[in-house]
Steps between C-alpha positions, in 0.01 A plus 500: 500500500723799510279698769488148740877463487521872577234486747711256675821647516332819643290288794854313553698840482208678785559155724909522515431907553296455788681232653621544873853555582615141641317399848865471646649868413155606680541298787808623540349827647441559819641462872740170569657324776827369419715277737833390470733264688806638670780384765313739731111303443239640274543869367177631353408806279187677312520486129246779347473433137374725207485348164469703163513340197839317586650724744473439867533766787481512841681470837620237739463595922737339721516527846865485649640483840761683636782332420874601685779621391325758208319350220303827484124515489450541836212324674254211398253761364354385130688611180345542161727444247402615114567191262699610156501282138197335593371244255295268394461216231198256531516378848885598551604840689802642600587827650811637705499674824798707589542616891717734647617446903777758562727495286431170333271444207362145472325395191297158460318379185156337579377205216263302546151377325123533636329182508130590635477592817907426544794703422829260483871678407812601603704781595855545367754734639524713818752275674877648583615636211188503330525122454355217690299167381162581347226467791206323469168699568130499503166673489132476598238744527463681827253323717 
């Protein structure tokens, strides 16, 4: 009886070992399309996720106009910006991106959860003063 009970516990020990890291933290990875709603019509960006373990990484590209009166960046080339305290728990994520135009740093927190093929969340921060009403946002896969 002794070596079936032990048997067991090592089969069940060799199945919970070998088991994948949840479907959603590796969906995560990859390239994404995220659009958001502003006064100004539909601002999109390129979310490109790395997942290890729990930690994300990666960049978001923007493209932004010239806008007048400064602002900084310059033209509506694409900008890669590196993501920082990425994370991820089950199918939540969060990670903050922090952008610098002239002489103002703007930092946003992205949350959100991955539901498939979909990414749903919203972005916090960034507005005057670093403030601002938490923006919805979401995410497919690049067709």
């Amino acid at each position: 009886m002794k070596h079936g009970a032990l048997l067991t516990a090592l089969l069940t020990a060799a199945v919970v070992a070998m088991a994948p890291a949840p479907a959603s933290a590796q969906d995560l990875a990859g390239m994404w399309e995220l659009s958001q709603e502003t006064g100004r019509g539909t601002r999109t960006s390129t979310l490109s996720l790395t997942v290890d373990g729990m930690t994300l990484t990666g960049t978001v590209t923007t493209t932004r106009g010239r806008r007048g009166g400064g602002g900084g960046g310059g033209g509506g080339g694409p900008q890669a910006v590196a993501i920082s305290d990425g994370k991820i728990d089950g199918s939540s994520f969060s990670f903050t991106l922090t952008r610098t135009f002239g002489d103002n740093t703007i930092t946003q927190t992205y949350s959100g959860t991955i539901d498939g093929a979909t990414l749903t969340g919203t972005i916090e921060g960034g507005g005057r003063g670093g403030g601002g009403q938490p923006r919805p946002f979401t995410g497919k896969r690049p067709s």
